[in-house]
N, CA and C atoms as an extended XYZ file, in Angstrom:
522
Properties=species:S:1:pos:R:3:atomname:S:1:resname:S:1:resid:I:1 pbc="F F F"
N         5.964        2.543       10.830 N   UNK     1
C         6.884        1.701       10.103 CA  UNK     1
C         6.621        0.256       10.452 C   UNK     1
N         6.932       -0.377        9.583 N   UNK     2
C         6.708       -1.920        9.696 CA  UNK     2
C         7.404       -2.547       10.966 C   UNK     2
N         7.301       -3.702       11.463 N   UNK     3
C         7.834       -4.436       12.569 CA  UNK     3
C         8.814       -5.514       11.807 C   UNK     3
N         8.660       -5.681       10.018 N   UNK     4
C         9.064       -6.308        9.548 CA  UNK     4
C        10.897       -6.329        9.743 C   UNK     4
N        11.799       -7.335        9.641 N   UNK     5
C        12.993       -6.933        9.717 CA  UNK     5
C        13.299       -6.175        8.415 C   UNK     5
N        14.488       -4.940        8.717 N   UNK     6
C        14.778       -4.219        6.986 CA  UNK     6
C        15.571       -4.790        6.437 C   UNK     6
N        15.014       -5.362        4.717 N   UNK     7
C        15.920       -5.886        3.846 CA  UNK     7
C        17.037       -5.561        3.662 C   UNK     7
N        17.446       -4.115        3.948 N   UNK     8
C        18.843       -4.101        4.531 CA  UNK     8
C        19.861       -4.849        5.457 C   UNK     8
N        19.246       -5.586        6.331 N   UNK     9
C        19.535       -5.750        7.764 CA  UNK     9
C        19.984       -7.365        7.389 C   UNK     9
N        19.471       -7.839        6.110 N   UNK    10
C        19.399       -9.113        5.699 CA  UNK    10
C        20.206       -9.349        4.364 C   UNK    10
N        20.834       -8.363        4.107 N   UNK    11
C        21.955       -8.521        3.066 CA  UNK    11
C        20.722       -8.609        1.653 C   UNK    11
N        19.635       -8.388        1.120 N   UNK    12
C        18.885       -8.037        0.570 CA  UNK    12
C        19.201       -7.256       -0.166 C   UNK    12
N        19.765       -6.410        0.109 N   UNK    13
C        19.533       -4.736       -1.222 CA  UNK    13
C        20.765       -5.544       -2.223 C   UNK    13
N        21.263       -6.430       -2.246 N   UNK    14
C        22.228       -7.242       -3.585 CA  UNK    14
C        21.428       -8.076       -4.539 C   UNK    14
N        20.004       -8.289       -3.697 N   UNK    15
C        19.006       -9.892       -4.329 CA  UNK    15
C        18.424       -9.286       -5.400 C   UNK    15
N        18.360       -9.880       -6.259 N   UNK    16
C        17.728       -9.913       -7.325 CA  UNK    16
C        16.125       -9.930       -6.992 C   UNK    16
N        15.081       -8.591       -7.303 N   UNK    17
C        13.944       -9.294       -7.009 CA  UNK    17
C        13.367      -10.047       -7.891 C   UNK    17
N        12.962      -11.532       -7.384 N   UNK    18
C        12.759      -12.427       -9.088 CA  UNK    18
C        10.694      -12.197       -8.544 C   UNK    18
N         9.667      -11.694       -7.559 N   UNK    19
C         8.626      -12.134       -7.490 CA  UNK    19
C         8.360      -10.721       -6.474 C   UNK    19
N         7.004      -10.154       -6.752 N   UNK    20
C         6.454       -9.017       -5.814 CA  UNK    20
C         4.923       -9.527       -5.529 C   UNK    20
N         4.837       -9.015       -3.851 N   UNK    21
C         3.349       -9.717       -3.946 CA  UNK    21
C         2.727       -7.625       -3.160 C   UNK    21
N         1.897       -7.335       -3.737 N   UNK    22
C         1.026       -6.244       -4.029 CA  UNK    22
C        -0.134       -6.456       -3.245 C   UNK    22
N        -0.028       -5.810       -2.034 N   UNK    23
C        -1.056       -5.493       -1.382 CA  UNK    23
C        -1.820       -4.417       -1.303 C   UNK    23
N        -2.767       -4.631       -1.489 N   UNK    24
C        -4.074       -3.556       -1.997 CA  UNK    24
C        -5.070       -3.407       -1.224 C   UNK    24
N        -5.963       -2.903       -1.099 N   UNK    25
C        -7.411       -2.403       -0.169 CA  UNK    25
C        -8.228       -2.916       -1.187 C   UNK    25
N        -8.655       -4.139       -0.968 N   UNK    26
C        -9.736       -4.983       -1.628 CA  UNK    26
C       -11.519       -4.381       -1.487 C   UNK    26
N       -11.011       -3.308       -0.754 N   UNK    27
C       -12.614       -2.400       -0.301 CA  UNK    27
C       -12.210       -1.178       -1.334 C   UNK    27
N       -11.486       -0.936       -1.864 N   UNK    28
C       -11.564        0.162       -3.006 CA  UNK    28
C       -11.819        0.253       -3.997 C   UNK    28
N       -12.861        0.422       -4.838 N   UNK    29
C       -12.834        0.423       -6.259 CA  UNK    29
C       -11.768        1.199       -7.024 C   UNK    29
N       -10.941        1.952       -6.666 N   UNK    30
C        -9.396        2.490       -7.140 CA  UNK    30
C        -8.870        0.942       -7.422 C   UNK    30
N        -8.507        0.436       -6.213 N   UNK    31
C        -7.230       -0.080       -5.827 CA  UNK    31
C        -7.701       -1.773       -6.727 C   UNK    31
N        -9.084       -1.583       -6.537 N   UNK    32
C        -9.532       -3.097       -7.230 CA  UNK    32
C        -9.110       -3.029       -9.037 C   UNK    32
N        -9.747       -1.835       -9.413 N   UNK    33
C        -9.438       -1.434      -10.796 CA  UNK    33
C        -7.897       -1.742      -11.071 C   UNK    33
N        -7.008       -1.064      -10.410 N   UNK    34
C        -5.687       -1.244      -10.763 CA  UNK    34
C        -4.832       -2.552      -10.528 C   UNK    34
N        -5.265       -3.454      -10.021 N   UNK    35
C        -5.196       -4.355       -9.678 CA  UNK    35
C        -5.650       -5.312      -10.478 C   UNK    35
N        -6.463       -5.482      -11.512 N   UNK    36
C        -7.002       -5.762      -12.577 CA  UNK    36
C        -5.942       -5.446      -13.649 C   UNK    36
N        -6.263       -3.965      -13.813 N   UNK    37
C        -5.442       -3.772      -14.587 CA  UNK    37
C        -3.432       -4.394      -14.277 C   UNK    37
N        -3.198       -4.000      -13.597 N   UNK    38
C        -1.893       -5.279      -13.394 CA  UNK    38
C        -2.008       -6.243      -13.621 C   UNK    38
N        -2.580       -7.452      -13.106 N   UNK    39
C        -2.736       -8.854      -13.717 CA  UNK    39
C        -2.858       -8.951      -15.084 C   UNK    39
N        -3.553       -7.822      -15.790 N   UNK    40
C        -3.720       -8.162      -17.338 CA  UNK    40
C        -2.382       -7.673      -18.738 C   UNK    40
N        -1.634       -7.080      -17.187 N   UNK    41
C        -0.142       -6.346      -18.129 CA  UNK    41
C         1.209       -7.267      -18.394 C   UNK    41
N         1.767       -7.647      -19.632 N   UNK    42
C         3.136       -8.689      -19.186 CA  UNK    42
C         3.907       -7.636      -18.369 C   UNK    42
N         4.227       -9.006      -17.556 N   UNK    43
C         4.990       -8.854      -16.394 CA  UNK    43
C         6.340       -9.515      -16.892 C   UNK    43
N         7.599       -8.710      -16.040 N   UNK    44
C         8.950       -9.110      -16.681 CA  UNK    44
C         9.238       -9.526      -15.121 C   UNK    44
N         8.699       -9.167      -13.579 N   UNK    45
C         8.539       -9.932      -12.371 CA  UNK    45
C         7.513       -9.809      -12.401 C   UNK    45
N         7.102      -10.908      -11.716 N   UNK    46
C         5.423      -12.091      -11.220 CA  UNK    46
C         5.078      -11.042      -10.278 C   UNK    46
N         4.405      -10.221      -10.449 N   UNK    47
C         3.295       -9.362       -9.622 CA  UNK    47
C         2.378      -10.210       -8.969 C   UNK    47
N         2.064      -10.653       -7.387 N   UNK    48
C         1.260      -11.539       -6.817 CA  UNK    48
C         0.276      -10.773       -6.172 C   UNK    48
N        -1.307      -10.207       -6.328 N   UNK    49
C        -1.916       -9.184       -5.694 CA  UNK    49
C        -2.573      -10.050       -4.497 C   UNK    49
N        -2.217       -9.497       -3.359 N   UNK    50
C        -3.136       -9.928       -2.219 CA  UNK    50
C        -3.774       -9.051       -1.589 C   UNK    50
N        -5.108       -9.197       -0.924 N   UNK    51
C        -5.488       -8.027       -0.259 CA  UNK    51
C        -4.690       -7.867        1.469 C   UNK    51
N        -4.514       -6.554        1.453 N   UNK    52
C        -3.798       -6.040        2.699 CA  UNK    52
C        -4.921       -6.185        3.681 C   UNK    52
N        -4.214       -6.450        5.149 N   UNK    53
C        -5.128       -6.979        5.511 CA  UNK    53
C        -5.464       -8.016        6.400 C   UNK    53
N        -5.763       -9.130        4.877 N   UNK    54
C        -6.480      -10.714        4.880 CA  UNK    54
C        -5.334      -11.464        5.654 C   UNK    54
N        -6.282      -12.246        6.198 N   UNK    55
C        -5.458      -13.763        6.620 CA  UNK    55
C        -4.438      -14.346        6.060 C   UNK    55
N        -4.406      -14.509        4.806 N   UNK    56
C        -3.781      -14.795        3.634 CA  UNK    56
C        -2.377      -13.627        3.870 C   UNK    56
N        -2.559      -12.488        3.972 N   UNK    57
C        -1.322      -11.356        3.869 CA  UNK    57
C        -0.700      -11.251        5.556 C   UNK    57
N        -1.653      -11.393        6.497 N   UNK    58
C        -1.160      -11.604        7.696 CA  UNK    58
C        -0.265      -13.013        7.838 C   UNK    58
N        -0.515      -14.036        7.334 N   UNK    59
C        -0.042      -15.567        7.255 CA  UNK    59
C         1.418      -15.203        6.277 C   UNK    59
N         1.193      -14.312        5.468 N   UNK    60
C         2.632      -14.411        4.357 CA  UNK    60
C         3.452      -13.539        5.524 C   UNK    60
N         3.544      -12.548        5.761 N   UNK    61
C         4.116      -11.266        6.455 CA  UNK    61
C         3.795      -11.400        7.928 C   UNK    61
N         3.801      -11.723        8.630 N   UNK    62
C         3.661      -11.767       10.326 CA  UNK    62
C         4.436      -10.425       10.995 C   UNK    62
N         5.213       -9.916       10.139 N   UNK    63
C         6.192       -9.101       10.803 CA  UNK    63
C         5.451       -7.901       10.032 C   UNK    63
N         4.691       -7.392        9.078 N   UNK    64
C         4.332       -6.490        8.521 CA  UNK    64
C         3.220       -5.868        9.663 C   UNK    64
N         3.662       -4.322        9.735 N   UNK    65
C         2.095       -3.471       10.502 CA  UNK    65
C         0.743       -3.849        9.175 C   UNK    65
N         0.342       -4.279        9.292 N   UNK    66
C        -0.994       -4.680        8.725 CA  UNK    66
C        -1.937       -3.219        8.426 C   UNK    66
N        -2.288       -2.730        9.944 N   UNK    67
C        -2.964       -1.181        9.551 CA  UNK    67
C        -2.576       -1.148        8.726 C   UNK    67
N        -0.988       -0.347        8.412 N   UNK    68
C         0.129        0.749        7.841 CA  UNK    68
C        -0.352       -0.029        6.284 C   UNK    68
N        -0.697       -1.065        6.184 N   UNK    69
C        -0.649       -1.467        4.589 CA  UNK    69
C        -1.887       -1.288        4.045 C   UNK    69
N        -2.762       -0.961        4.734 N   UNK    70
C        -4.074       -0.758        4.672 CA  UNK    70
C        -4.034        1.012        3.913 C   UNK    70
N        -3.581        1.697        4.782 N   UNK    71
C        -3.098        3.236        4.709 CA  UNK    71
C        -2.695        3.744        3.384 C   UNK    71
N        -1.482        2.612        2.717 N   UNK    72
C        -0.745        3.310        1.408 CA  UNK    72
C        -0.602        2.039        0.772 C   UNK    72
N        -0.340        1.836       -0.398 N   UNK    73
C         0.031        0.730       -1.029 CA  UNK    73
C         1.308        0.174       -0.540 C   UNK    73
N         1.117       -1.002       -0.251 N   UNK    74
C         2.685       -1.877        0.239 CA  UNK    74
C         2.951       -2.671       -1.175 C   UNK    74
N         4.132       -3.440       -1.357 N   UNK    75
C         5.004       -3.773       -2.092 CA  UNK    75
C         5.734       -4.952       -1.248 C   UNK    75
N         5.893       -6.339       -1.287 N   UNK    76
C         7.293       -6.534       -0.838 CA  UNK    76
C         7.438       -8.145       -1.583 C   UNK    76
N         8.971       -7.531       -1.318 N   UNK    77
C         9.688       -8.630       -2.059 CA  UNK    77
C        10.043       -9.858       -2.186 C   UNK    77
N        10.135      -10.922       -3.123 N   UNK    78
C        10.627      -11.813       -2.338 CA  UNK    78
C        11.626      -12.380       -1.381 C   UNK    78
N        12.490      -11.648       -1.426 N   UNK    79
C        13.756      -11.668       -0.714 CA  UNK    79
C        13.145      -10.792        0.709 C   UNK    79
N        12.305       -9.974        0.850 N   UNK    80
C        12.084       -9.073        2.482 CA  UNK    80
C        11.776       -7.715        1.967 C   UNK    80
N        12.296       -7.324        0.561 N   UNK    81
C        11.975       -5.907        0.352 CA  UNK    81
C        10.758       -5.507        0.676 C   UNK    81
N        10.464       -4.348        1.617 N   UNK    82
C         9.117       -3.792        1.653 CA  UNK    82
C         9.167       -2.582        1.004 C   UNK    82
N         7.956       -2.391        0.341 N   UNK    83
C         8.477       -1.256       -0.616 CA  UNK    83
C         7.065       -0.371       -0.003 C   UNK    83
N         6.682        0.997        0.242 N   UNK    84
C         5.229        1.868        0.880 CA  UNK    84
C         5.198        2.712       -0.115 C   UNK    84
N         3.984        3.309       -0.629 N   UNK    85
C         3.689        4.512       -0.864 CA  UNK    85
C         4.344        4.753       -2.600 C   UNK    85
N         4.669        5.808       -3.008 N   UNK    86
C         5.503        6.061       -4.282 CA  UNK    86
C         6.561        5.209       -4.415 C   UNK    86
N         7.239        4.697       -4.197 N   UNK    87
C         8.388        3.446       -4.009 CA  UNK    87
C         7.702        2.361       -4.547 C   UNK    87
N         6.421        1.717       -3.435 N   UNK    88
C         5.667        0.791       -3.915 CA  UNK    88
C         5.320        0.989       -5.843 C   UNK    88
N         4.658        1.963       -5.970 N   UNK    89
C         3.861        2.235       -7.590 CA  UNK    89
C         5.309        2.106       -8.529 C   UNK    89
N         6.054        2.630       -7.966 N   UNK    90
C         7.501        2.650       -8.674 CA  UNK    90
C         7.893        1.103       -9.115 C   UNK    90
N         8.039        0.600       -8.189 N   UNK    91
C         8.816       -1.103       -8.276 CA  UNK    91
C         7.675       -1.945       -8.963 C   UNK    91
N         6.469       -1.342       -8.750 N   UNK    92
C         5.509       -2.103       -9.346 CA  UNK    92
C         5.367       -1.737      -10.746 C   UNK    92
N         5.768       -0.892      -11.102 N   UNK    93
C         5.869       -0.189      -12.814 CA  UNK    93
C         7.074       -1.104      -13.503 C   UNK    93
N         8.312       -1.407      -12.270 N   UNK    94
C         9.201       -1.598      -12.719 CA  UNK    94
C         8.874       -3.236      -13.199 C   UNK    94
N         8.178       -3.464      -12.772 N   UNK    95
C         8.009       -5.119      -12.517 CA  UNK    95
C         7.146       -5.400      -14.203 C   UNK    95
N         6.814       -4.363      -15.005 N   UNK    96
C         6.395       -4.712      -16.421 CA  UNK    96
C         6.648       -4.201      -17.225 C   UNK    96
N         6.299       -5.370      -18.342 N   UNK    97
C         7.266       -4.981      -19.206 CA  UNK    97
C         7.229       -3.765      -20.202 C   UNK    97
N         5.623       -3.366      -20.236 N   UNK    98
C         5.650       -1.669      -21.220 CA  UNK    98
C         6.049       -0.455      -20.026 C   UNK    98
N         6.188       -0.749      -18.695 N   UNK    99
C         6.556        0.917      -17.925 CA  UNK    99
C         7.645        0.732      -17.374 C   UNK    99
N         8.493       -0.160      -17.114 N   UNK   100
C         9.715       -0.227      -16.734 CA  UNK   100
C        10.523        0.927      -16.915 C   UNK   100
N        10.603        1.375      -18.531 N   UNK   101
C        11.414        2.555      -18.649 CA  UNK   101
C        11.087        3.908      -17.985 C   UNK   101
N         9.255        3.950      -17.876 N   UNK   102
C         8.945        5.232      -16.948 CA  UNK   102
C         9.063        4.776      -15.256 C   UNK   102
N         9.185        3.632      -15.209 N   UNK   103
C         9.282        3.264      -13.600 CA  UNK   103
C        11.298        4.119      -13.401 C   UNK   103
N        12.246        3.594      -14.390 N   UNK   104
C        13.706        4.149      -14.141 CA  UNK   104
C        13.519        5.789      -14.403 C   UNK   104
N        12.832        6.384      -14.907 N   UNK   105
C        12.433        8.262      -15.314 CA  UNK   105
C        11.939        8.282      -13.671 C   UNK   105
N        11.052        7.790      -13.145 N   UNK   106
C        10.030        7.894      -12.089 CA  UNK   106
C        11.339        7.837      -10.885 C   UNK   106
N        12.081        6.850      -10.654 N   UNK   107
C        13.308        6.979       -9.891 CA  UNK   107
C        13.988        7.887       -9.554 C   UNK   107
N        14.460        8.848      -10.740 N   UNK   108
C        15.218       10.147       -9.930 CA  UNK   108
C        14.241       10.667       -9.391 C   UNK   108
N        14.799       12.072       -8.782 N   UNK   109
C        14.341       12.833       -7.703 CA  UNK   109
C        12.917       13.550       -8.372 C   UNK   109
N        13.262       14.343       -9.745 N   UNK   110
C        12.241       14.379      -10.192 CA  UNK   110
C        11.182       13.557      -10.563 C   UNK   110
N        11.566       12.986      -10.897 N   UNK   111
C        10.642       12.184      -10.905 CA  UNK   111
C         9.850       11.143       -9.915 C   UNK   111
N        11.022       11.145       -8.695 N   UNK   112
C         9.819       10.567       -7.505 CA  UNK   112
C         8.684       11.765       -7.056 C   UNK   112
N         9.504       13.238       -7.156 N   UNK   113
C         7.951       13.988       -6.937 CA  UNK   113
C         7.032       13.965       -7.553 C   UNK   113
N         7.151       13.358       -8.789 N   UNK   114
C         5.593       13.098       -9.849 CA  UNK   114
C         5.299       12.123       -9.123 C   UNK   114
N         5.980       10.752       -8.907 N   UNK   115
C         5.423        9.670       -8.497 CA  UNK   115
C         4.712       10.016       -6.927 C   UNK   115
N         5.101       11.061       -6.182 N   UNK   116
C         4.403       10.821       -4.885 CA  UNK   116
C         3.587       11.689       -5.202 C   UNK   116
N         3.373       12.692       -6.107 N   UNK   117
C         1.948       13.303       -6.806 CA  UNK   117
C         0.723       13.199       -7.062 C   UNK   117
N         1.227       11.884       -7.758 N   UNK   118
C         0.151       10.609       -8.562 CA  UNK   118
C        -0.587        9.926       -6.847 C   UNK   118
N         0.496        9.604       -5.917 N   UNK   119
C        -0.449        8.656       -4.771 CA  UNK   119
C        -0.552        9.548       -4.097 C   UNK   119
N        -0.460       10.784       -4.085 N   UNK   120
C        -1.468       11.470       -3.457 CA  UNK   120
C        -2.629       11.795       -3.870 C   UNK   120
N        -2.898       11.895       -5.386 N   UNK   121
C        -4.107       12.379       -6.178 CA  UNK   121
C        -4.904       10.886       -5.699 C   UNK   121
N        -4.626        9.622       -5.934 N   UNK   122
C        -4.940        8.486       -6.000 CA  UNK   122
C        -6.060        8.265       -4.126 C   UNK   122
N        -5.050        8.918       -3.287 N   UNK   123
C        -5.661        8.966       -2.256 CA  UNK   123
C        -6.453        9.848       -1.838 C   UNK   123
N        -6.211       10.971       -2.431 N   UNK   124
C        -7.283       11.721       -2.424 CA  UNK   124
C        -9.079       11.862       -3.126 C   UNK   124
N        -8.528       10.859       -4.079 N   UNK   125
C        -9.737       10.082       -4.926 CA  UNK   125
C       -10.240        9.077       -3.700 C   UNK   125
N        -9.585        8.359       -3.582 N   UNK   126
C        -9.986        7.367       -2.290 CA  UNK   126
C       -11.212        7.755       -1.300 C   UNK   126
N       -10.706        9.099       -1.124 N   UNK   127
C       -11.118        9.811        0.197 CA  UNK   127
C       -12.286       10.374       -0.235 C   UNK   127
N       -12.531       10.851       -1.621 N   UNK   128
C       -13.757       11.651       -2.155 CA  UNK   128
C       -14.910       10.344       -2.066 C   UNK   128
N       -14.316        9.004       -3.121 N   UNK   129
C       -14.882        8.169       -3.113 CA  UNK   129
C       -15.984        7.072       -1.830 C   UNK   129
N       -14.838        7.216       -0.829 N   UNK   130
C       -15.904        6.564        0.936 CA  UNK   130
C       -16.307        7.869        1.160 C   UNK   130
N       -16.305        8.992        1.087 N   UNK   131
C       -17.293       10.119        1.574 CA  UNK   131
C       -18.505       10.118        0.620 C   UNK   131
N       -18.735       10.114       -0.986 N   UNK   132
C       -19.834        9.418       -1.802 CA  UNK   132
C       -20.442        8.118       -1.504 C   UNK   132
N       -19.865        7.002       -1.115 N   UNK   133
C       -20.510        5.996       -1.059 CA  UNK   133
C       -21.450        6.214        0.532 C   UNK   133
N       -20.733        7.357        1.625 N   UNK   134
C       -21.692        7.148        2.878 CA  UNK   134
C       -23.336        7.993        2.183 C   UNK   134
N       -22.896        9.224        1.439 N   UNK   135
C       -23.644        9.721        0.754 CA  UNK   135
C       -24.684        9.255        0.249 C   UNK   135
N       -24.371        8.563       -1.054 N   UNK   136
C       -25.288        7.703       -1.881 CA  UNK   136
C       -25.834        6.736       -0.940 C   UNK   136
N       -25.515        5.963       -0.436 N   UNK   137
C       -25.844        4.831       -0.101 CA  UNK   137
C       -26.484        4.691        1.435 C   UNK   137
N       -26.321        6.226        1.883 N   UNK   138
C       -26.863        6.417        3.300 CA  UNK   138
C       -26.181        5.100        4.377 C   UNK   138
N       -25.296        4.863        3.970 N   UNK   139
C       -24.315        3.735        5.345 CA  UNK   139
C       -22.809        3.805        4.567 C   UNK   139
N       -22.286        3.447        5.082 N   UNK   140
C       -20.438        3.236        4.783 CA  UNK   140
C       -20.083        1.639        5.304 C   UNK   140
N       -20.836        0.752        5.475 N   UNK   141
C       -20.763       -0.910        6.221 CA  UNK   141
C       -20.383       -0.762        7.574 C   UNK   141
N       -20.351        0.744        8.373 N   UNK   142
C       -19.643        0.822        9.463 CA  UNK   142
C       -18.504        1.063        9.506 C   UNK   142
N       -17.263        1.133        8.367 N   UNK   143
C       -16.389        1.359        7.764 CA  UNK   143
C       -15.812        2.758        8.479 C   UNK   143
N       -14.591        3.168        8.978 N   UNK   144
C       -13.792        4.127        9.138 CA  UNK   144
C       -12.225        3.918        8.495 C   UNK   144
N       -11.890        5.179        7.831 N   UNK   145
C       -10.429        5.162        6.972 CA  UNK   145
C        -9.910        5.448        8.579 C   UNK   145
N        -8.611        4.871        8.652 N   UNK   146
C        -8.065        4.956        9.771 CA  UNK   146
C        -6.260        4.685        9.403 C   UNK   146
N        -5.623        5.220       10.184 N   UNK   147
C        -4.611        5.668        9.728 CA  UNK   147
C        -3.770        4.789       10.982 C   UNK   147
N        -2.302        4.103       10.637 N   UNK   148
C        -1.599        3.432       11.579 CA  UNK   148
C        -1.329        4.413       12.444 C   UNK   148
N        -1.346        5.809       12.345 N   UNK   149
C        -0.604        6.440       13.647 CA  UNK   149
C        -1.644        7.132       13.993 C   UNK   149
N        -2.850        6.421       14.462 N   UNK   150
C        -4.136        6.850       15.116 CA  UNK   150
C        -5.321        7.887       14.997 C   UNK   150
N        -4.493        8.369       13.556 N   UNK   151
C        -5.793        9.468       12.943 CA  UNK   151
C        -6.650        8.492       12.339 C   UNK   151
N        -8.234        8.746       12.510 N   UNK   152
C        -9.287        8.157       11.900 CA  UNK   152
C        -9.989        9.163       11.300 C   UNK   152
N       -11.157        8.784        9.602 N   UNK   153
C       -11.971        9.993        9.275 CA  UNK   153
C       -13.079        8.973        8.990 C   UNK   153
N       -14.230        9.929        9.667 N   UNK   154
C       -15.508        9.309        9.246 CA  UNK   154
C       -16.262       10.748        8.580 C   UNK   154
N       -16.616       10.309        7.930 N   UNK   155
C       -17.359       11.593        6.851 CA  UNK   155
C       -18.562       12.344        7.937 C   UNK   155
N       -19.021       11.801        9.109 N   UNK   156
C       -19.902       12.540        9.407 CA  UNK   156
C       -19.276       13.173       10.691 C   UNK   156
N       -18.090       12.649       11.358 N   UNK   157
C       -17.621       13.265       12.320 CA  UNK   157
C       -16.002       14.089       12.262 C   UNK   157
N       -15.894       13.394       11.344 N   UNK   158
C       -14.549       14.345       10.386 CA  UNK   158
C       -13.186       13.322       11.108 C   UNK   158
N       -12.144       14.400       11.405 N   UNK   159
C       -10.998       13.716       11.873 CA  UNK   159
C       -11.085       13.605       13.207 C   UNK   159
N       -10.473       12.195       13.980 N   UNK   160
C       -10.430       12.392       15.548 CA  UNK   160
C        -9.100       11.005       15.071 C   UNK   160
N        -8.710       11.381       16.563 N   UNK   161
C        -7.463       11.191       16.990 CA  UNK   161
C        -7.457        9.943       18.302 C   UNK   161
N        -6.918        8.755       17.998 N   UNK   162
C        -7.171        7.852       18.912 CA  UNK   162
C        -5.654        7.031       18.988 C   UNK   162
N        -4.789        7.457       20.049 N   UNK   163
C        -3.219        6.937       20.103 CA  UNK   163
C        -3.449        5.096       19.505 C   UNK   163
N        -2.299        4.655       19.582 N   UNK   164
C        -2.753        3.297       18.927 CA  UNK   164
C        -2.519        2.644       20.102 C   UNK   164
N        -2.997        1.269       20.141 N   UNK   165
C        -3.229        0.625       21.319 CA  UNK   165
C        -1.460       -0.136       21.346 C   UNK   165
N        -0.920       -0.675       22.262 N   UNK   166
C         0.116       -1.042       22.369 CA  UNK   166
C        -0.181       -2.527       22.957 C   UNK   166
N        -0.640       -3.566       22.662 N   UNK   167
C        -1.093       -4.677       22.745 CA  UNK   167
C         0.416       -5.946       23.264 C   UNK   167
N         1.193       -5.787       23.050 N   UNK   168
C         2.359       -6.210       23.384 CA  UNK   168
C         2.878       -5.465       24.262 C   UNK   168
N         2.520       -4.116       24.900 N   UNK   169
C         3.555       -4.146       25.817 CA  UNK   169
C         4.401       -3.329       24.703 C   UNK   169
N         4.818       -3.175       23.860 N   UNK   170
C         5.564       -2.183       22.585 CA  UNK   170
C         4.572       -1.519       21.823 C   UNK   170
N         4.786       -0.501       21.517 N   UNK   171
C         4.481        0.178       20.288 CA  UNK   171
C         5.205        0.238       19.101 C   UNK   171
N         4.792        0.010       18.100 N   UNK   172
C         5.294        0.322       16.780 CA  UNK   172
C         5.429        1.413       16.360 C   UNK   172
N         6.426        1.828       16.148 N   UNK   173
C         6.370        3.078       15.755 CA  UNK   173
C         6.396        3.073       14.138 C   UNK   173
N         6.084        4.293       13.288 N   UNK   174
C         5.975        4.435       12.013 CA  UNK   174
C         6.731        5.759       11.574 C   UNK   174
């Protein structure tokens, strides 16, 4: 979980979100595609895509786990909302103006299990995709998918398990 404070905690869940900034894995051809495709959709809120990550997303968010946004799609608001995972794709549907109405269908219960369906298929594409590119391309840039709560996969050594470092003296928990 984030280190960020919860928009709850900040009288937030009343704010209007008027601006979302969309952090993405700028190393994915998924996440680059869709990301494209957003910028080119009217927007009824200002969708801002940054890569998760960058200097740029560490400098906006100081309080955000950085890994953890790397992991699943993040979301957050202007007001503090952080939005992860199916939530994120949700608010981000909601934010234009032709899916809005399937972003409020996507909201109930049924319909968040389609929505966490979809980012699982999405990540599971992910995952086919850096196991082809070590393939094809005989290297991966040195590249490991690595997970905030210390699971890592490298296509030639599979899953291993490395606790996360606690650099402060705290751990973050997720």
């Amino acid at each position: 979980m984030s280190t960020a404070t919860p928009a709850e905690d900040r009288g937030t869940t009343r704010v209007p979100v008027r601006r979302l900034t969309v952090l993405y894995d700028a190393e994915c051809s998924l996440c680059a595609f869709v990301r494209d495709w957003l910028v080119r959709q009217p927007q009824l809120v200002p969708l801002e895509p940054v890569p998760a990550g960058s200097d740029e997303a560490r400098r906006r968010f100081p309080g955000l786990d950085h890994r953890a946004t790397l992991d699943e799609i993040t979301v957050v608001g202007d007001a503090g909302q952080v939005y992860r995972g199916a939530a994120a794709w949700i608010v981000t549907l909601w934010a234009l103006r032709a899916h809005r109405p399937l972003a409020h269908r996507l909201s109930t219960a049924s319909g968040a299990r389609l929505a966490k369906g979809a980012v699982l298929a999405a990540a599971k594409w992910r995952g086919a995709q850096w196991h082809g590119q070590r393939a094809n391309a005989g290297q991966w840039s040195g590249k490991v998918y690595r997970r905030a709560d210390g699971w890592a996969y490298d296509s030639a050594r599979g899953w291993t398990y490395s606790p996360p470092a606690c650099d402060s003296g705290t751990c973050a928990t997720r």
